[in-house]
C-alpha positions in Angstrom: -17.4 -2.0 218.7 -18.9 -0.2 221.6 -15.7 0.6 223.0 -13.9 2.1 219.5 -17.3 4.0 219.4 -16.7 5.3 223.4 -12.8 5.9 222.7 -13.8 8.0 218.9 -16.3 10.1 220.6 -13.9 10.8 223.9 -10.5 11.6 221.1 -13.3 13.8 219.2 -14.6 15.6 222.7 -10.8 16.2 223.9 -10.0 17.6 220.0 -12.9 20.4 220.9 -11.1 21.3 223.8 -7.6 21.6 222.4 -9.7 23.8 219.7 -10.7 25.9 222.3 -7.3 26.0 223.8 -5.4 26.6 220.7 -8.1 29.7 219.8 -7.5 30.9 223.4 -3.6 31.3 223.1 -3.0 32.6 219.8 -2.2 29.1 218.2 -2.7 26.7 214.9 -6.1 25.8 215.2 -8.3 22.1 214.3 -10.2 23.3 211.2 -14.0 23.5 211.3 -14.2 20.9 208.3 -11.9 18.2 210.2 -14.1 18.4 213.1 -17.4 18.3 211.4 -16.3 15.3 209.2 -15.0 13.0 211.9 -18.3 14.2 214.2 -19.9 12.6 210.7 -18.2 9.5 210.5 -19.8 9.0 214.3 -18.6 10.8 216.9 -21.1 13.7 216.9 -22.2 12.6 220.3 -18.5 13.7 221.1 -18.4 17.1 219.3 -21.6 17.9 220.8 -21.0 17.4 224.5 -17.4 19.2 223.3 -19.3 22.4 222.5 -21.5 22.8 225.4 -19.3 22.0 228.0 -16.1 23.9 226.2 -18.6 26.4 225.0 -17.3 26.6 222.1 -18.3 27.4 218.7 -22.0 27.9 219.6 -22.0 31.1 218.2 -21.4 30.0 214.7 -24.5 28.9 213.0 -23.1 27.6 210.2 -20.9 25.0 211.8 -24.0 24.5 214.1 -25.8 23.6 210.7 -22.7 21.3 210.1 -23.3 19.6 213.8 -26.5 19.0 213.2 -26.2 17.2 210.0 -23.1 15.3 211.3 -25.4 14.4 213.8 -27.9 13.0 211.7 -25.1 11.5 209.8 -24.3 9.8 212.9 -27.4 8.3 214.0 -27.9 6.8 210.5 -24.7 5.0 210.6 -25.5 3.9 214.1 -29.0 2.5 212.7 -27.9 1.0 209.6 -24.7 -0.9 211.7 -26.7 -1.4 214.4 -30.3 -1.5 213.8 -31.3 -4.9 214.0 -30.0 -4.5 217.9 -31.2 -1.2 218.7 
């Protein structure tokens, strides 16, 4: 399970960056809602480190609003699979 969760956040980290690549050329972009739902289903860990190190959409506060619910989406799921462990 560890791995997938490893492997979900590194597919939703390199999505941010193809974000960030598509807006930089002009190109059909990953919409705001796919990424904040997949960061949901846990992989905001992924989508977060995306942002700061692609710098990208930081300036937007209402997908910021989004990131931070998806990551408290997030850390409930992990809790509720996980919480007799953790």
């Amino acid at each position: 399970m560890a791995k997938f969760f490893i492997l979900y956040n590194f597919a939703v980290f390199l999505a941010v960056g193809l974000d960030k690549f598509l807006a930089g050329h002009s190109r059909r972009r990953i919409s705001e809602a796919s990424l904040l739902i997949v960061a949901a289903l846990g992989a905001a860990p992924g989508l977060w480190a995306g942002m700061l190190l692609f710098r990208h959409k930081t300036r937007k506060s209402l997908f910021l609003a989004g990131a931070v619910l998806a990551l408290a989406t997030s850390i409930a799921i992990l809790v509720m699979t996980h919480g007799a462990a953790l």
